[in-house]
N, C-alpha and C positions, 0 to 999 in steps of 0.2 A: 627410628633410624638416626634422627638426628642426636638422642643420646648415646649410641654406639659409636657413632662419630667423634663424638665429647670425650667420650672414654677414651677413643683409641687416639684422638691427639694426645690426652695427659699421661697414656702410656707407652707413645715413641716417646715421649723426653725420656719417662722412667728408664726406659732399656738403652739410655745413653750409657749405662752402667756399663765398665769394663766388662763386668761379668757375663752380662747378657748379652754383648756383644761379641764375647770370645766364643760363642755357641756357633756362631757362624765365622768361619777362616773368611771367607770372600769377603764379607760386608766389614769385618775384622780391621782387614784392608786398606778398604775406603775410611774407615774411624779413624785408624793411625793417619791414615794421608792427609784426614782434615786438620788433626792434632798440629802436624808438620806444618801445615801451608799457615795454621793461623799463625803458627812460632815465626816463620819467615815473616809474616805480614809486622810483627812487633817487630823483628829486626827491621825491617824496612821505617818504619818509624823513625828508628834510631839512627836510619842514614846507611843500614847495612843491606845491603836487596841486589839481586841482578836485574830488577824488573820495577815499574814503576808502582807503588802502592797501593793505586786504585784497580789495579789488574789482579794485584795478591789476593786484596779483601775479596775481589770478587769471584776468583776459585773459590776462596777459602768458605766463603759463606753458599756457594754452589755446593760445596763438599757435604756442609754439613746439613744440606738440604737432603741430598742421597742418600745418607744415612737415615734421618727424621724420618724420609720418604717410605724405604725397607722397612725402618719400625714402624711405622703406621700400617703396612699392609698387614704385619704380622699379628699387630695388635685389634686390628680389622677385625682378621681372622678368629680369632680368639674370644675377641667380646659375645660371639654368638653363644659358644660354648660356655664362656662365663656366665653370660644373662640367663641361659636354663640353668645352669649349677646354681645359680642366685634361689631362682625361683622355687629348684628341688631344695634348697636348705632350709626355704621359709615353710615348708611342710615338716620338715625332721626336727622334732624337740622330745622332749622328756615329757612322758605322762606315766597317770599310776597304772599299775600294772598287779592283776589278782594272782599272785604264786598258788599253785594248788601243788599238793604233796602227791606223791606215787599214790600212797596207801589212797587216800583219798578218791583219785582217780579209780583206781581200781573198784573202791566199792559206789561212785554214783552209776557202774552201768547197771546197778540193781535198782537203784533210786525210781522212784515215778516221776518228779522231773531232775534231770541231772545237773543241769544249769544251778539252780536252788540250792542242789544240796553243796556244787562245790564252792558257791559264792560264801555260804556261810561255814565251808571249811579254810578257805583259802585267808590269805594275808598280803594286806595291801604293803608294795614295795614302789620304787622309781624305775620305770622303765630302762634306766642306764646301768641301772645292777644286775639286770638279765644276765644270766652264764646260759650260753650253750647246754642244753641238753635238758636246761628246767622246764614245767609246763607251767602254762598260763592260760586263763579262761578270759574270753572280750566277748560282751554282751553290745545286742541292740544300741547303737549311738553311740561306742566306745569307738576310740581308735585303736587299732592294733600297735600294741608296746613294739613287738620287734618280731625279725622275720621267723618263720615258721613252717612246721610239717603239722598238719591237721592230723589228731590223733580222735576224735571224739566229735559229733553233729556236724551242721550242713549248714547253713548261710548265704544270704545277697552280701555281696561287699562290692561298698563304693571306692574305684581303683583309678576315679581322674584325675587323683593328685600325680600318679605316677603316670599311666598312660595318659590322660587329655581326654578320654574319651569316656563320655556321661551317663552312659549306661551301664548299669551295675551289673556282676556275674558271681556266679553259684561258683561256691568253693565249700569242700565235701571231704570227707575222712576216706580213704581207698583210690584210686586212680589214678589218673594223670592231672587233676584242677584241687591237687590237695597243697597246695605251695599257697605260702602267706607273707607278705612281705608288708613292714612294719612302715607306719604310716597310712597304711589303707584305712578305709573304716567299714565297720560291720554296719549293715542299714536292718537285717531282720535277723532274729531267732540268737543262737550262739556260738561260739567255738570254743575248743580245746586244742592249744597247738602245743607241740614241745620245741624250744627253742633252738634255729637251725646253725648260728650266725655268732660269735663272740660279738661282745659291742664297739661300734669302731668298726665291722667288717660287713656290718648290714648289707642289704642290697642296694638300697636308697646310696648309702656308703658308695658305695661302687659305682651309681649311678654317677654322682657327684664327681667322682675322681673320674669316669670316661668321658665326661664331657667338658672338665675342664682340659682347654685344649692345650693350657701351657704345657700342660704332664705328659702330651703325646710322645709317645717314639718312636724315633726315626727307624724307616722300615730298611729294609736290605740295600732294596733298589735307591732309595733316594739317601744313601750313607755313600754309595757305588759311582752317583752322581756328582753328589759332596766330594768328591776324591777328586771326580774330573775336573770339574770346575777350580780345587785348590792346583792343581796341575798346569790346568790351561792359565789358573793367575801366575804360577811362578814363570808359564812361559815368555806371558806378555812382562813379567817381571824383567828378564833378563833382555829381552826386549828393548823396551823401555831406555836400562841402561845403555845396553849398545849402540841404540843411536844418540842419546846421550855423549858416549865415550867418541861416536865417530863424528859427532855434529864440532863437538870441542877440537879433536884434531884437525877436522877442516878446515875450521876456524882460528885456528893454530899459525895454520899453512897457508892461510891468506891475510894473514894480522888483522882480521877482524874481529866481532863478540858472539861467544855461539848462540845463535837465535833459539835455539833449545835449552833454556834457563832451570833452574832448579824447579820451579814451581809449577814451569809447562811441563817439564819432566815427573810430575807428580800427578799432574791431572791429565798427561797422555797415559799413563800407567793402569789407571782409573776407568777413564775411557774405556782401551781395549780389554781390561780385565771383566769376565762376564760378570757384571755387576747386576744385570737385567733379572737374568734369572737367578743368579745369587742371592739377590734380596726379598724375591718372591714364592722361592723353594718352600719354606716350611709355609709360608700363606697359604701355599696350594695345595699342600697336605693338612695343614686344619680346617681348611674350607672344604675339603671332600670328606673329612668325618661329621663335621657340623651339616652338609648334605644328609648325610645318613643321616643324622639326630634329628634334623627336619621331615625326615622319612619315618620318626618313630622307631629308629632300629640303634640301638646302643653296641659298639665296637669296642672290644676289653684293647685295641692294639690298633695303631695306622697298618701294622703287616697285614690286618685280617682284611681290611679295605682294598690295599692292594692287590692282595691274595684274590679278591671276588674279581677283579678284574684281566686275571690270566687263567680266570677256571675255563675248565672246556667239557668239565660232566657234571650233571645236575643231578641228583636223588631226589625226588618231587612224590610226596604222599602221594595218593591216590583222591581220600578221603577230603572235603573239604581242600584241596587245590588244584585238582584238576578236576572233579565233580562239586557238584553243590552239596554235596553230604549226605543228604537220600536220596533214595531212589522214589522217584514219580511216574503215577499215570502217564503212559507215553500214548497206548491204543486200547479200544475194544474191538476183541474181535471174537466175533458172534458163532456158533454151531450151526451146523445145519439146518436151515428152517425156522432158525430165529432170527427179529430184526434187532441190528445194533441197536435201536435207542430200546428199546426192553433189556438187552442186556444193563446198558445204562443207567435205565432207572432202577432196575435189581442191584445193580454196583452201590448205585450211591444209597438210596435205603442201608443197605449195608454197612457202607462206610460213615453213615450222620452221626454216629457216636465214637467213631474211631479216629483219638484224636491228634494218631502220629500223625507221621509228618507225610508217609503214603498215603493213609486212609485220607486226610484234608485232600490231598491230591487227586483221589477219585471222585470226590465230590466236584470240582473244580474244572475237572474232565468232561464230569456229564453234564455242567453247567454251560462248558465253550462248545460242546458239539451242538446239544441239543435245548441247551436253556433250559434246563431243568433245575427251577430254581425256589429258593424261600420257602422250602420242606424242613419238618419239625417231629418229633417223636414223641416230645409230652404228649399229655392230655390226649394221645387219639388212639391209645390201647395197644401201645406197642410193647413189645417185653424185647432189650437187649439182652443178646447172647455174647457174653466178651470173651476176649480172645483167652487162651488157657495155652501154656506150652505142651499139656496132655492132647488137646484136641487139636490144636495148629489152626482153628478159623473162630469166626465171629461172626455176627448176624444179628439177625433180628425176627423175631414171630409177630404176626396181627393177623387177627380174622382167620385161624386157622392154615394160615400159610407161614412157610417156611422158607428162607433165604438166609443161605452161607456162602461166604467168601472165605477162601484158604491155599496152602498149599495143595498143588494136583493130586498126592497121593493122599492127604485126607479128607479132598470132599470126594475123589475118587471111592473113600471107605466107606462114606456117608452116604452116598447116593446109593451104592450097591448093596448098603444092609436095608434102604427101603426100600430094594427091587425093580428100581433103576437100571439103566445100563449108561456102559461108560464109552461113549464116541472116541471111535477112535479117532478122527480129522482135530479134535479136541487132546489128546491127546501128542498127538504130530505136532501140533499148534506149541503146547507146552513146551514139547523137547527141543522145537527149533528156538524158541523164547530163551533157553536153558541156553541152547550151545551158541548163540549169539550172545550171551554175556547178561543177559535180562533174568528177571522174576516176575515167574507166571503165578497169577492169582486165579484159580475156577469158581467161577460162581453159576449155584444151582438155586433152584427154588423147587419145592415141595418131590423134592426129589429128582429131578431133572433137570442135564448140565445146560446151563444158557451159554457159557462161551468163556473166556481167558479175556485177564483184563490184564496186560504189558505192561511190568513196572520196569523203567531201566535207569542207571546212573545218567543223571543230566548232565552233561558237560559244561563248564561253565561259558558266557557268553566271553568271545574275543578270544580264550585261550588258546585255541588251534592258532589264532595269528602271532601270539605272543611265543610261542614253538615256533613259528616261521620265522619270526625276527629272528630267535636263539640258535637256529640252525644258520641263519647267513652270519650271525658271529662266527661258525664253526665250532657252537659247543655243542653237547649231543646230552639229549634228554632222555633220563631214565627212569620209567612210576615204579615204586614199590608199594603192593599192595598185600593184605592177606589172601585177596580173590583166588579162587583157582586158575590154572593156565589161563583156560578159552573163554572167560568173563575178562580175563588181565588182556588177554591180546584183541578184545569187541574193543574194548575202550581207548587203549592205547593206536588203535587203527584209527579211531575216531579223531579221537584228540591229534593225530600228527606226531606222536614220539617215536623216538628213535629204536628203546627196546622198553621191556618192564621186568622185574623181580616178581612173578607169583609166590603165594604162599609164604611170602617174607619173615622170617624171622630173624630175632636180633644179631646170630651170628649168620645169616645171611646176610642182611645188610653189612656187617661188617667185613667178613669176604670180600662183597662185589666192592665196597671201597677201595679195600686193600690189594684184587685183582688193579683196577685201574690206574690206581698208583703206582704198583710195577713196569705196567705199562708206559707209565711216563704224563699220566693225566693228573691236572689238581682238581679236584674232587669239592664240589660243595653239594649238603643235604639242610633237613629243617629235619627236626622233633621234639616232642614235647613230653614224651615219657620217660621213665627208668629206664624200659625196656632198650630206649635210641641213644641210652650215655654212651654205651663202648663206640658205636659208629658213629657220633658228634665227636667224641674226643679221638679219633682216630681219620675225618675227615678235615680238608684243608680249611675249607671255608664252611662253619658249623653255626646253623643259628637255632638259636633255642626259642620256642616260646613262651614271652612270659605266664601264658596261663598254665605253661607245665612245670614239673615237677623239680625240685630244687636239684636234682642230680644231671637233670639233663641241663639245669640255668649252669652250671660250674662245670659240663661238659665242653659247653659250646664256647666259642669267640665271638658271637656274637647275642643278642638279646633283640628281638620281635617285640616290643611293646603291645603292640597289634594284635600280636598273636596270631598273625594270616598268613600261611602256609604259602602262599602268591608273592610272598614280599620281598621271596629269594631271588624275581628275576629281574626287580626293580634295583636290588642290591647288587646284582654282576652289573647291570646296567652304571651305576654311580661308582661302583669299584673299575669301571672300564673308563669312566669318562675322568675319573682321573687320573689313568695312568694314559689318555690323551692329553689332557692340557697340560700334564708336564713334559710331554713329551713336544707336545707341540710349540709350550715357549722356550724350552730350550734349545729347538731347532730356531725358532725367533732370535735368540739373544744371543746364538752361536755364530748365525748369516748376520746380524747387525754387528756386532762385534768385528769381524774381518770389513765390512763396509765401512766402518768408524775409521780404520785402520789405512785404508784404501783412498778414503774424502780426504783426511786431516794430515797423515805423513810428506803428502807432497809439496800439500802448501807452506808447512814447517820449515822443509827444507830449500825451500826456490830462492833467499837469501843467499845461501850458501853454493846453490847450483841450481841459475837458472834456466839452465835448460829442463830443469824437471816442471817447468810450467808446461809444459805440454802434457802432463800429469794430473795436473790441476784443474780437471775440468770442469769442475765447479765455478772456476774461478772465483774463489775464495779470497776475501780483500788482503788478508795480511796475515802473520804466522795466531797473533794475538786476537784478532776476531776469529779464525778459525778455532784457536785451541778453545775459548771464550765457548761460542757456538756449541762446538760436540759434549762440553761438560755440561751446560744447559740442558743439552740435547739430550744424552746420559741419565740426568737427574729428572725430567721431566716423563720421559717413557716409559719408566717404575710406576708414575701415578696413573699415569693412560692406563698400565696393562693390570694395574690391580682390581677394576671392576670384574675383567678376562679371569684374574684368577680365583675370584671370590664368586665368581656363577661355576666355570668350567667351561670348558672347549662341548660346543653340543657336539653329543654323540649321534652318530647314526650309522644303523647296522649295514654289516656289509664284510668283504672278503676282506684281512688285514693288508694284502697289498696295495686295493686301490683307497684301502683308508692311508695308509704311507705314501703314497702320491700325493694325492689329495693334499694331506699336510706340507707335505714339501713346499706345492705351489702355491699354497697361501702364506704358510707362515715361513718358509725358505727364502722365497722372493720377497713374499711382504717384509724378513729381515734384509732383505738388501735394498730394495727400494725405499722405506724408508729413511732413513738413517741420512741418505742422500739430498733427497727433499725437504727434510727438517733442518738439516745444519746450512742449506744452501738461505734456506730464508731467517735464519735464525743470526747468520752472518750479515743479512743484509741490513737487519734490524740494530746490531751490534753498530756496523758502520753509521744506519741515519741516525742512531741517537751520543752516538760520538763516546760509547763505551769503550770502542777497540778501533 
């Protein structure tokens, strides 16, 4: 922390720069106003001044604290996204890279190892010569030259230089985890990828440019804001001068000197112009994308962040985001005259060599019922039966006995070719399993059905609550799954959603987007496939996962490091809570501003007309500690509210009009009352220490 400190003080000097200053009209402003007041403070040297010297210097160096102050936040803001870009660069260099030929390619899928034959066909070149569309082979312990589509073998790659996170993941030639992105490293076996990316437009590339926050752009809304605030300054602009123009004629008209001097007239200008939120506007928008980048979620644009914060429909996989990704053991339940724990121990017998992720599951099951446990199939004369897409079950033989588990209608086949009969209470069992959204497993022994073992999609733990928050935002959750109807609608009953998409496919997903949109909805989904690019690049707010497919990364606006399907509702969350803390200090610096306006214009003028001390209820010593005071004041409440803007206004879920109240009385009045309480004691300090 305290080197991002270091940084962003030696980077408000930098952006004293014309240049960087002109980016913002408001702070613009205040830069020329310090320019002015310092030029008056030389004149005053030379005997030329309306105002005594030590009052000039000390706008003049208040001013340019304002200024310093807005660049610091900004630079604040910035160094977060700077310090990852630092860190993503020190990973991206130049290494050698094996070019393999077409031809070549083509003939090692005949080779007996292919690795081999294309290492001693290929030719070693620089990583940075990679062209689009050539292949390249990385072995064990290599780093990947540059990003890619896996065209050939399967591999562990280590991908913590990009994500953070230290567990390595299988990336494969077909599917959706065949994307390769350069700087990873390969930890086992090989690949063959064809290069996705020109160089210079890597993804690492891209990384780099979305978190440097200088390069963000300004989104719709806070360009819309930008207007208002140049608006409101040129109001208080003319402002300003008017009383200005009317203080001099008063004073005209009484042969005295206008207590409203060039220099008060500069830094009353200042004052009421919204400098608060002015200086803090783009802080608040770098620091809600560096949120995100803290979240592991990369934003190609500020629009996409704002975007996630007026969505109001969700597209939520099914798979791994609302379920745990298989289906488990949920019951056994037993046929007629058998007891549960014999069904049990038949299950698990069954399932001790079945090593998905159901079969663990029924082991697991008959472990928490019944403790049936530290059973073993070596050595005690067991023969597995595995599973076969011809036969649909698995099992196991010992001592002349028989035990299968599978789907109802093939052990149903099985049991009746050895003269069996098929229960029907066993069969009812199944079909209620079926239209409840579950998969029924039957398991028989030596011919005879013992009972259905209930495998159903587990819902993940908390999500029904994290839908209840979503719903009191008023946005409405919709799963798309390939499920059929009455599996789509067990689940989605379960979970608390709003509707679901059965049977989804890619132009169904992109439909339902495109219905909602009509409607007047902004729309955010997740995918990771080919299949999800049309309806990623056709949704508002699109996040891809980085473990998919390169067409879906350049569909979407945003990027999942993570890859966790869950992270869309953390992201409306951070896209919401920005477009509260902007919204919230600008209602701050809008109510301070008319406060400023309200403390400081009477005491100004109580020379000129002192019946407006009844105005004055501050009681304010004199025109020059007060004006003294509110520029203090001014320049001092930018560095208060920069921590505010650099965390964010906390969200919390709820209808948006008692979230608009709410706001009002904190930061509405908190703009009015403060502003009062600060210059009254900030005047009084002015007077004991014989400043003003």
């Amino acid at each position: 922390m305290k080197t991002e400190t270091k940084r962003a003080v030696g980077d408000a000097f930098a952006k004293l720069d014309p240049r960087c200053q002109a980016k913002n009209p408001v702070m613009l402003m205040v830069y020329a106003s310090a320019i002015l007041v310092t030029a008056l403070f030389a004149l005053s040297l030379a005997g030329i001044s309306d105002a005594p010297s030590g009052y000039i210097a000390a706008i003049a160096v208040v001013l340019w604290a304002t200024v310093l102050f807005g660049n610091f936040a900004e630079s604040l803001a910035e160094g977060r996204g700077k310090a990852q870009a630092d860190a993503l660069r020190a990973t991206k260099r130049d290494v050698e890279a094996l070019l393999v030929d077409e031809g070549a390619l083509a003939a090692a899928a005949e080779a007996d190892d292919p690795a081999a034959f294309l290492a001693e066909c290929a030719r070693t070149v620089n990583s940075a010569a990679l062209k689009r569309g050539q292949v390249y082979l990385v072995r064990a312990g290599e780093q990947v030259p540059a990003d890619g589509e896996i065209v050939l073998g399967a591999a562990s790659v280590d991908e913590s230089a990009i994500t953070g996170e230290s567990a390595p993941v299988v990336r494969e030639s077909g599917g959706d985890r065949s994307a390769l992105t350069g700087g990873t490293t390969v930890l086992s076996d090989w690949l063959v990828a064809r290069v996705s990316a020109e160089a210079g437009h890597s993804f690492l590339d891209q990384m780099i440019a979305m978190v440097e926050s200088a390069a963000r752009k300004k989104t719709p809304n806070e360009r819309a804001l930008e207007l208002l605030l140049i608006a409101l300054t040129l109001v208080f602009l003319a402002v300003s001068f008017a009383l200005y123009a009317f203080g001099s004629f008063s004073a005209a008209q009484a042969g005295e000197a206008n207590p409203l001097g060039l220099t008060s007239l500069v830094a009353l200008f200042v004052c009421l112009a919204p400098t608060t939120i002015g200086a803090l506007l783009s802080a608040i928008g770098i620091a809600g994308m560096s949120r995100l980048n803290a979240a592991n979620v990369l934003a190609t644009s500020g629009r996409a962040v704002e975007a996630a914060g007026d969505v109001d429909v969700l597209l939520l996989d099914k798979t791994g985001t609302i379920t745990l990704g298989n289906r488990q053991a949920a019951a056994f339940l037993p046929a007629d005259g058998v007891a549960e724990r014999d069904l049990a121990d038949a299950a698990q017998l069954a399932s001790l060599a079945d090593e998905t992720p159901e079969g663990r599951s029924v082991v697991v099951l008959a472990k928490e019922r019944f403790g049936i446990r530290e059973r073993t199939l070596s050595g005690a004369g067991f023969t597995v039966v595995p599973f076969t897409a011809q036969t649909r079950m698995s099992g196991v033989d010992f001592d002349g006995h028989e035990i299968r588990k599978g789907a109802a209608d093939a052990v149903r086949a099985y049991v009746e070719a050895r003269g069996g009969a098929w229960p029907s209470a066993v069969a009812a069992m199944a079909d209620d399993i079926a239209r409840a959204g579950g998969t029924p497993l039957v398991v028989a022994r030596d011919g005879r059905v013992l009972g259905v073992i209930h495998l159903k999609d587990i819902i993940k733990s908390g999500i029904r609550e994290n839908f209840a928050d979503l719903h009191a935002m008023g946005i409405r959750t919709v799963m798309v799954t390939g499920d059929n109807p009455l599996t789509a609608a067990a689940i989605a009953a379960e979970a608390g959603l709003d509707d679901f998409i059965a049977e989804a496919t890619p132009e169904a997903k992109l439909e339902a987007i495109r219905r909602y949109q009509a409607e007047g909805h902004l729309v955010a989904m997740t995918g990771d496939g080919t299949n999800d690019a049309p309806a990623l690049a056709q949704a508002d707010v699109a996040v891809a996962m980085n473990s998919g497919t390169q067409a879906a990364k350049e569909a979407g606006n945003m990027v999942d490091l993570d890859s966790s399907p869950t992270k869309l509702i953390e992201i409306v969350r951070i896209g919401k809570q920005l477009l509260m803390t902007r919204g919230s200090l600008t209602t701050f610096s809008i109510a301070n501003d008319l406060a400023k306006y309200f403390a400081v214009i009477p005491a100004l003028l109580v020379p000129l007309y002192p019946g407006l001390e009844v105005l004055n209820i501050m009681h304010l010593a004199s025109p020059a500690s007060a004006m003294l005071a509110a520029i203090v004041y001014n320049a001092l409440i930018i560095v208060a509210l920069i921590p505010l803007a650099l965390r964010g206004v906390k969200y919390r879920e709820g209808a948006p009009s008692a979230l608009l109240a709410r706001n009002l009385a904190v930061y509405g009045l908190g703009g009015v009352a403060v502003p009062f309480a600060a210059i009254k004691a900030l005047d009084m300090l002015m007077v004991a220490v014989g400043v003003a």
